[in-house]
C-alpha positions as CSV (number, residue, x, y, z in Angstrom):
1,X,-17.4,-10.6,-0.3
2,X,-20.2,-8.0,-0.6
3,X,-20.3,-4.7,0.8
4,X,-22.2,-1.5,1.9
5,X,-19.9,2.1,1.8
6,X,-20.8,4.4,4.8
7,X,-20.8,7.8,3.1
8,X,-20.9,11.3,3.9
9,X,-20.5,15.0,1.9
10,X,-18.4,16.1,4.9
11,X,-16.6,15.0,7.8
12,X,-17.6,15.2,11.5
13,X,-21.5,14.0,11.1
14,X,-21.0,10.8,12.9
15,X,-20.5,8.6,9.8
16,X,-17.8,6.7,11.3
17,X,-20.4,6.2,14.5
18,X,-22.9,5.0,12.1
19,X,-20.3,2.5,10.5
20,X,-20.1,1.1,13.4
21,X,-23.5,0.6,14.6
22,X,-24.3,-0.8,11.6
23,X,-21.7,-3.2,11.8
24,X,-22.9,-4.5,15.1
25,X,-27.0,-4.4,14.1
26,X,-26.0,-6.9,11.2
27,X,-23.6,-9.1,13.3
28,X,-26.3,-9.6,15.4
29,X,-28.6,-11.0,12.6
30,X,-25.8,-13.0,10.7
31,X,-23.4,-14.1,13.8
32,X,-20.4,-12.3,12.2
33,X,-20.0,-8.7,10.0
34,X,-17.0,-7.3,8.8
35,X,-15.8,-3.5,9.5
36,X,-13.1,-1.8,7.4
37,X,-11.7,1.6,8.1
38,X,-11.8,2.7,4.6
39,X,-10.3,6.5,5.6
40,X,-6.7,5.1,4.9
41,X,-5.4,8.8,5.9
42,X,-7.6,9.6,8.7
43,X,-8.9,6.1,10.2
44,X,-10.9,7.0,13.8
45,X,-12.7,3.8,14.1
46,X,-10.3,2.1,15.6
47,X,-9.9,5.0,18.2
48,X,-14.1,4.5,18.9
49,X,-13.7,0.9,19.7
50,X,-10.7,1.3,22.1
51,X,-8.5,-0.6,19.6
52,X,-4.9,-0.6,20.2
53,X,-3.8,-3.9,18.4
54,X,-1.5,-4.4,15.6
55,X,-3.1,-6.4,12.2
56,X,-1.3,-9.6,12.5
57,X,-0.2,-11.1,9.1
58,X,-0.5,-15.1,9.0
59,X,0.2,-16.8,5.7
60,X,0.3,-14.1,3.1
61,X,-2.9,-12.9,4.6
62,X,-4.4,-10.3,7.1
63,X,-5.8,-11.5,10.5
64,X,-8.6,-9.4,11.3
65,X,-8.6,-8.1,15.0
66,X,-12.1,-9.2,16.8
67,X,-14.2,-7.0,18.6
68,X,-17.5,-9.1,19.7
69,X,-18.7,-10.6,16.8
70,X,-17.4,-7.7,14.5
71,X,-13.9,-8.7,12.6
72,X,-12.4,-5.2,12.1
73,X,-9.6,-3.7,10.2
74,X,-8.1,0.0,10.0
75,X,-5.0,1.0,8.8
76,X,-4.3,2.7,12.2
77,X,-3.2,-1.0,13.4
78,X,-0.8,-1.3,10.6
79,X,0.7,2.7,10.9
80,X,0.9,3.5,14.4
81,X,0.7,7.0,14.9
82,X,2.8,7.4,11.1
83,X,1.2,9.7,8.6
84,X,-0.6,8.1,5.6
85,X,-0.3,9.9,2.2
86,X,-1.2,8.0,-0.8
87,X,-2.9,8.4,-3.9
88,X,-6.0,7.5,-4.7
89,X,-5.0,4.0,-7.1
90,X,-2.9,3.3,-3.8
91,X,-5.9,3.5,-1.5
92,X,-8.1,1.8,-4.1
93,X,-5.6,-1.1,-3.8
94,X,-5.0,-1.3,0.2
95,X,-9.2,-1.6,-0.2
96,X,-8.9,-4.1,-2.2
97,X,-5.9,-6.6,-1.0
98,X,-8.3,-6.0,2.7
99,X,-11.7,-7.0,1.3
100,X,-9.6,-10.4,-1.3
101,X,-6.7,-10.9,1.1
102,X,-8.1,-11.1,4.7
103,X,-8.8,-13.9,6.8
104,X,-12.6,-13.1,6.9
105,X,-15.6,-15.5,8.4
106,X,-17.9,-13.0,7.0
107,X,-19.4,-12.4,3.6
108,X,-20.8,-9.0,3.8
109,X,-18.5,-5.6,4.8
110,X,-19.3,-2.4,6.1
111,X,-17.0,0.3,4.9
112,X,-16.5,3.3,6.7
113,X,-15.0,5.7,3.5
114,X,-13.2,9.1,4.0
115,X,-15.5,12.1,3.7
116,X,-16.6,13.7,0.2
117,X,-16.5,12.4,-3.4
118,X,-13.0,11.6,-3.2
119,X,-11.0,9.3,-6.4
120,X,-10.8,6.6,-3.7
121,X,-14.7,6.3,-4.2
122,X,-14.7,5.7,-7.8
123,X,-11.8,3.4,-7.9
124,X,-13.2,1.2,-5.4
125,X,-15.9,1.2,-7.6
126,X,-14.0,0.4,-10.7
127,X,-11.9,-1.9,-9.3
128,X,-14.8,-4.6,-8.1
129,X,-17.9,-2.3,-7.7
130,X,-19.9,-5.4,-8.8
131,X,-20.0,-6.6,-5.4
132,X,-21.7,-3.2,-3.9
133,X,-24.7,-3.7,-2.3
134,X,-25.6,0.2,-1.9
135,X,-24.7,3.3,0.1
136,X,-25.7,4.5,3.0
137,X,-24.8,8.6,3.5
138,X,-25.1,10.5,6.8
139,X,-25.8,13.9,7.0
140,X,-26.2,16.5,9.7
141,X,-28.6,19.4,9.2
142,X,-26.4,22.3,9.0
143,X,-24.2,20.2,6.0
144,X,-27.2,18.9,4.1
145,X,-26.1,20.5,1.1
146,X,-22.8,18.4,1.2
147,X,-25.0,15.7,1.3
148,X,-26.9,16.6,-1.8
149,X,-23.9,17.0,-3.4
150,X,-23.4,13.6,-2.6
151,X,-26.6,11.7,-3.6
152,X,-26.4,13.7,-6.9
153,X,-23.3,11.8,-7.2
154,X,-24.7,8.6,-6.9
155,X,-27.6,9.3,-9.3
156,X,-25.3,10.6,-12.1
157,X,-23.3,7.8,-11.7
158,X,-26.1,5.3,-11.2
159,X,-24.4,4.0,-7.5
160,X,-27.6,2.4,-5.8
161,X,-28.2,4.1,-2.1
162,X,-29.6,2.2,0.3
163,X,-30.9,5.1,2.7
164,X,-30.1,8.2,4.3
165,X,-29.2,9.3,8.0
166,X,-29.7,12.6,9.6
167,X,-27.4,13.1,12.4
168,X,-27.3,15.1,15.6
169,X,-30.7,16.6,14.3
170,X,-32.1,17.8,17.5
171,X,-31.6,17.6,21.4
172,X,-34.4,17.3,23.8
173,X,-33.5,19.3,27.0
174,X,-34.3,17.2,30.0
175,X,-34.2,20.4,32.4
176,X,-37.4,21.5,31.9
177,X,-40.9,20.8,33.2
178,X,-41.8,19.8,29.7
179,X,-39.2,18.8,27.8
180,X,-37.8,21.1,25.0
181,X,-36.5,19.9,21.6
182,X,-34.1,22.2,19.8
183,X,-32.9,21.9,16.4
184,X,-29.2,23.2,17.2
185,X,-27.7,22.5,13.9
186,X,-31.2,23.7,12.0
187,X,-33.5,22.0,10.2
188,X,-33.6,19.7,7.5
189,X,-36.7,17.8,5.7
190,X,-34.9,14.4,5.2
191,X,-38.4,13.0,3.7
192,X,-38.7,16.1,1.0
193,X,-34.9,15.6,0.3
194,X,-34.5,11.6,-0.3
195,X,-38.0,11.8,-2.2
196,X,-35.5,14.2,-4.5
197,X,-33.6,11.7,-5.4
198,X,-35.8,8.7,-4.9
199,X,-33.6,7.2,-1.8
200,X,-34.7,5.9,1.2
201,X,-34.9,8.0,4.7
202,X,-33.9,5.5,6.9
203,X,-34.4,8.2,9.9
204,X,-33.0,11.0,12.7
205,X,-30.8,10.1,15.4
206,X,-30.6,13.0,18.0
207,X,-27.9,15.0,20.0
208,X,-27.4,12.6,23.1
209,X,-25.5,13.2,26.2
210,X,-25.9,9.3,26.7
211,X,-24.0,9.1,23.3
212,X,-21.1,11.0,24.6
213,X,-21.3,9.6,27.9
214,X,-20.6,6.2,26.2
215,X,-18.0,6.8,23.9
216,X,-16.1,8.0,26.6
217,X,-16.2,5.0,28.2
218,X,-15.4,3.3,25.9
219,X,-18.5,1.6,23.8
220,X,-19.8,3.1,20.9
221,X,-23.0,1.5,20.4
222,X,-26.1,3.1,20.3
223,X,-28.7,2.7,22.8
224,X,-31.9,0.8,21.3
225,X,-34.3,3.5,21.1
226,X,-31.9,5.7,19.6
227,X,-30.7,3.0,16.7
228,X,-34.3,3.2,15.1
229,X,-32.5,3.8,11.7
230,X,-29.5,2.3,11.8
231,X,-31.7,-0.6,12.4
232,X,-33.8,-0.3,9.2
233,X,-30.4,0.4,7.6
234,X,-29.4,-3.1,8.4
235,X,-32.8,-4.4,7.1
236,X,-32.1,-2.9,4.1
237,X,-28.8,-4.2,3.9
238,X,-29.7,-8.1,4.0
239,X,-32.2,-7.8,1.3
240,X,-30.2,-5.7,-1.1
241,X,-28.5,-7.6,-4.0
242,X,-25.2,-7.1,-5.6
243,X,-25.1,-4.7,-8.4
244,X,-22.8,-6.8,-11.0
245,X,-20.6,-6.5,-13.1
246,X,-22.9,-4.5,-15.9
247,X,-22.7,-1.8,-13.2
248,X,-18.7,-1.5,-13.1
249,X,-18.6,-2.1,-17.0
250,X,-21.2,1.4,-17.7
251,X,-19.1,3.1,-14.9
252,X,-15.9,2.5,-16.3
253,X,-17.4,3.3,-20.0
254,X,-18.9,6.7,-18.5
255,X,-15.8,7.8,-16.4
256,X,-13.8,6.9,-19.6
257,X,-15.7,9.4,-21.9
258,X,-15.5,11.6,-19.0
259,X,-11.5,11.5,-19.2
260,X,-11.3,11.8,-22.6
261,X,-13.5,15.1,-23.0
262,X,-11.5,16.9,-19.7
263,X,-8.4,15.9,-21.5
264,X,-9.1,17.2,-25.0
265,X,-11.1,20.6,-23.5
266,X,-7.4,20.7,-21.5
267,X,-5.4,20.8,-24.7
268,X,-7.8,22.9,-26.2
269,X,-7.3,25.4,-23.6
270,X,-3.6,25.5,-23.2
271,X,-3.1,25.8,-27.1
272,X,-5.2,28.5,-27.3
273,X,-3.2,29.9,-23.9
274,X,-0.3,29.6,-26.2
275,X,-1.4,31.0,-28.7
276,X,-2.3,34.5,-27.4
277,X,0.0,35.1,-24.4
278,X,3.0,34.2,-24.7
279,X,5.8,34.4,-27.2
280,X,6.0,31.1,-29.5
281,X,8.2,32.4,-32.0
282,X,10.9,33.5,-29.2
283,X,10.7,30.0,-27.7
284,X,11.5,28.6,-30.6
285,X,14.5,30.3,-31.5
286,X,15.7,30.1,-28.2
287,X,15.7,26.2,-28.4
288,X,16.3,26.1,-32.4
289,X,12.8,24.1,-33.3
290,X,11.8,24.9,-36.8
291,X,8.2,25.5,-37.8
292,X,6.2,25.0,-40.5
293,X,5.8,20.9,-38.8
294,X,2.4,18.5,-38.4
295,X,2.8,17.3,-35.0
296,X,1.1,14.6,-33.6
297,X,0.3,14.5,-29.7
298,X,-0.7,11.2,-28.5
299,X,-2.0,10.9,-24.7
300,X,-1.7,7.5,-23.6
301,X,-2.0,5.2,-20.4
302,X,1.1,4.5,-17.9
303,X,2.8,2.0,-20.5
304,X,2.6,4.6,-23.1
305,X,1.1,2.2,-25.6
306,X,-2.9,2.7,-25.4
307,X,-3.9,5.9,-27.1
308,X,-6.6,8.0,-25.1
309,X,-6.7,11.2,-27.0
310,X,-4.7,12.0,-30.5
311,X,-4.5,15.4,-31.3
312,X,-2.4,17.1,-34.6
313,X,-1.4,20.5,-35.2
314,X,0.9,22.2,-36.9
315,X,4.1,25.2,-35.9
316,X,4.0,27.6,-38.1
317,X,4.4,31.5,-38.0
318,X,4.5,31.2,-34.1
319,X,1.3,30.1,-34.0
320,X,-0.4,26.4,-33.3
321,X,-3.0,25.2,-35.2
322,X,-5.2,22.9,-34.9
323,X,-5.4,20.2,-37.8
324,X,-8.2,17.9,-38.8
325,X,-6.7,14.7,-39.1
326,X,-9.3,14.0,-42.0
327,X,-7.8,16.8,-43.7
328,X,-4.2,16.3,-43.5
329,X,-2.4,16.0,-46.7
330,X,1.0,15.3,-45.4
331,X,3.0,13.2,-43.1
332,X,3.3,13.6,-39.2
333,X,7.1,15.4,-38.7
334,X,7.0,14.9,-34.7
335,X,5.1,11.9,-32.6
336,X,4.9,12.8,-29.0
337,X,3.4,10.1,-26.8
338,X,2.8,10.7,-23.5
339,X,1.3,9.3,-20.6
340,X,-1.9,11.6,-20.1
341,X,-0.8,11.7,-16.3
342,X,2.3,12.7,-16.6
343,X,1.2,15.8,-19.0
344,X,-0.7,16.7,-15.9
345,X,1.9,16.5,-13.4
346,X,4.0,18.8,-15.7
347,X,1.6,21.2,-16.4
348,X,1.0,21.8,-12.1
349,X,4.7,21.3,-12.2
350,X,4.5,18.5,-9.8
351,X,3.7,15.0,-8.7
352,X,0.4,14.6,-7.1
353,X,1.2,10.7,-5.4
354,X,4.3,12.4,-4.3
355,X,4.2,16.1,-4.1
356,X,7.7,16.6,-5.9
357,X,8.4,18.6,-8.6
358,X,8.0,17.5,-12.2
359,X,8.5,18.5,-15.8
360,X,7.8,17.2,-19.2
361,X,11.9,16.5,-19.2
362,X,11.2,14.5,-16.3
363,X,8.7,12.5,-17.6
364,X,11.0,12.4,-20.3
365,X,13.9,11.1,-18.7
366,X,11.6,8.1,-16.5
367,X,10.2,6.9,-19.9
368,X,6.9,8.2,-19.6
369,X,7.2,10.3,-22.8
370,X,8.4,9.5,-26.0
371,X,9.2,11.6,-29.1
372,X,9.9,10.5,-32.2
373,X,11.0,12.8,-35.5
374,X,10.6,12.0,-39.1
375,X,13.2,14.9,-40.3
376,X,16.1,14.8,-37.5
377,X,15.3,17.9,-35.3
378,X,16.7,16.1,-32.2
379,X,14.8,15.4,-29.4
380,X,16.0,17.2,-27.1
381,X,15.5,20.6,-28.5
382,X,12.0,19.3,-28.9
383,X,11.2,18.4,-25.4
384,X,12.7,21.5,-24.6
385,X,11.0,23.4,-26.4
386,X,7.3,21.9,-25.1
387,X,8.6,22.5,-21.7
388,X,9.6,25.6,-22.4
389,X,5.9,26.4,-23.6
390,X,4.4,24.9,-21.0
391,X,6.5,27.0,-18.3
392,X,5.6,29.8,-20.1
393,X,1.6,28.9,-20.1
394,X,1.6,28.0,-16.4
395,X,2.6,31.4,-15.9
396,X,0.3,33.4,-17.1
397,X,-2.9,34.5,-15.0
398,X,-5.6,32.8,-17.7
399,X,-3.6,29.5,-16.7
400,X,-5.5,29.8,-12.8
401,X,-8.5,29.0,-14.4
402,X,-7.5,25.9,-15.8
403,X,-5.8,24.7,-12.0
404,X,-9.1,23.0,-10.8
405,X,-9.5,20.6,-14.3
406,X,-6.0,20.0,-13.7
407,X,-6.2,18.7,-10.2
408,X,-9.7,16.7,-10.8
409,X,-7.9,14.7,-13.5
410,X,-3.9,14.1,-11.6
């Protein structure tokens, strides 16, 4: 199955309304479209549509509920009114079992994503982008620079856009002798800003009473002299082509390298942290780890077997240092592998997929680091000791800065 993401740089532009307008222009043309509430935590489309109906499950797959000739899922018809907090590998999933394991009579799907360059946007990508036909991004006037913020996402990332809406970007008053347009959200040149980035502008759609009026009774769709470029969206839509799987192999390659260099800069910074502000010497005594050690820090995947990033350095005199692997003339005393996630997770001193507390003894205890000693130190006194450093760097007000690399990469 193909599909088209519905984007926006922030929420409450009418990108949901446009996912399903767009939905219906191509049903029209091909007899059948899908629609997927992709905003697992926040899904509204459902809510638009007047859809109250639970997903029905019928031989290991999901039955998509029909609205016309749109087949539509949201994860509103599987939760109820329940909250949904997942991470973003967990989203990227429910995406995908939808789009392989739904009983679909359609080959093409609109996706109607959560607001912002979010990690559920580049693991859906990552996990089958080759079947992306494009993006289409809404904006509304007063947020355009959300929506730059956007498009330069998809041109540093080389994600194809198929055009760009501007929402809500004037209201005509009807109460006048002549009527009066008014730019209530200001202004915006969408031409200027989509030549920018060499995109489409597929068009304005206005403030509209008639909009309103129609939502609130129930049908979402446009009128057709207001659908002008949800229209040409569709256009767009049935001539685009699949970008393949070249496209996901040079994302995955880029966002790899990208990884790698946060994770390294991270060490970098906490080392150096370390060294300066707090008291190594101390630490150690208090948890009875010699010095004077080469210690090798291996950041791995969740199996702890794939290296990502190796790093060595050696304890001595209270102080960490940074050793060239080239240059090292004796053996490694302590291995630590760990899985680079779970460094994270004790560094914020928590779980982001869960929001519970978590230490390097923690990811210690589930497996998730290992530590191995060529001169019989004992393990524990080493793990303790790294937590102990780590406890001590998280404390200290040069740490704050680092918070925001942290959080991109948990």
């Amino acid at each position: 199955m193909h599909y088209v993401l519905i984007l926006s740089g922030k929420g409450g532009v009418g990108k949901t309304l446009t996912a399903i307008n767009l939905a219906s222009k191509i049903a029209e043309k091909k007899g059948s479209c899908a629609l997927v509430d992709g905003d697992i935590a926040n899904p509204n489309a459902a809510e638009l549509l007047g859809i109250k109906d639970q997903i029905q499950v019928s031989s290991q797959q999901f039955i998509p509920i029909k609205v016309g000739n749109i087949e539509f899922f949201s994860m509103l018809a599987i939760s109820g009114e329940k909250p949904v907090s997942m991470s973003a590998g967990q989203y990227a999933q429910i995406l995908r079992d939808v789009l392989k394991n739904t009983k679909w009579t359609s080959d093409l799907a609109i996706i109607d994503m959560c607001a912002g360059a979010h990690d559920e946007l580049i693991e859906l990508l990552t996990t089958f982008g080759e079947n992306l036909l494009g993006s289409v991004i809404v904006l509304q006037p007063a947020h355009w620079r959300s929506a730059k913020k956007m498009l330069e996402l998809h041109r540093s990332e080389g994600i194809p856009v198929i055009g760009v809406i501007s929402n809500m970007s004037y209201f005509t008053c009807p109460f006048h002798d002549k009527p009066m347009v008014f730019k209530v959200f200001g202004d915006v040149n969408l031409e200027d800003l989509c030549k920018e980035y060499n995109v489409a502008p597929l068009g304005d759609i206005p403030l509209s009473m008639e909009i309103r009026e129609n939502i609130e009774k129930g049908n979402p769709i446009l009128p057709e002299e207001l659908c002008k470029p949800i229209a040409l969206a569709a256009e767009k839509v049935l001539e685009a082509k699949p970008v393949g799987v070249s496209f996901v192999e040079r994302l995955r390659e880029k966002l790899k390298s990208i990884a790698r260099d946060t994770l390294i800069e991270l060490i970098f910074r906490v080392i150096e942290i370390a060294n300066t502000e707090i008291p190594i010497s101390q630490i150690q005594r208090e948890n009875g780890f010699p010095g004077g050690r080469i210690i090798e820090l291996d950041l791995t995947d969740e199996k702890v077997t794939n290296v990502k990033v190796r790093a060595l350095f050696k304890l001595e005199n209270g102080v960490l240092k940074l050793v060239n692997p080239k240059k090292a003339t004796v053996a490694v005393d302590d291995e630590i592998r760990v899985w680079d996630k779970a460094l994270i997770w004790s560094i914020i001193g928590k779980r982001t997929d869960t929001n519970t507390p978590f230490t390097l003894l923690d990811a210690w205890l589930t497996g998730k680091l290992q530590y191995y000693s060529n001169s019989g130190t004992g393990t524990q006194r080493a793990v303790h000791f790294l937590k102990s450093v780590l406890e001590k760097v998280t404390a200290t007000e040069s740490f704050k800065n680092l918070i925001p690399i942290c959080e991109r990469i948990a």
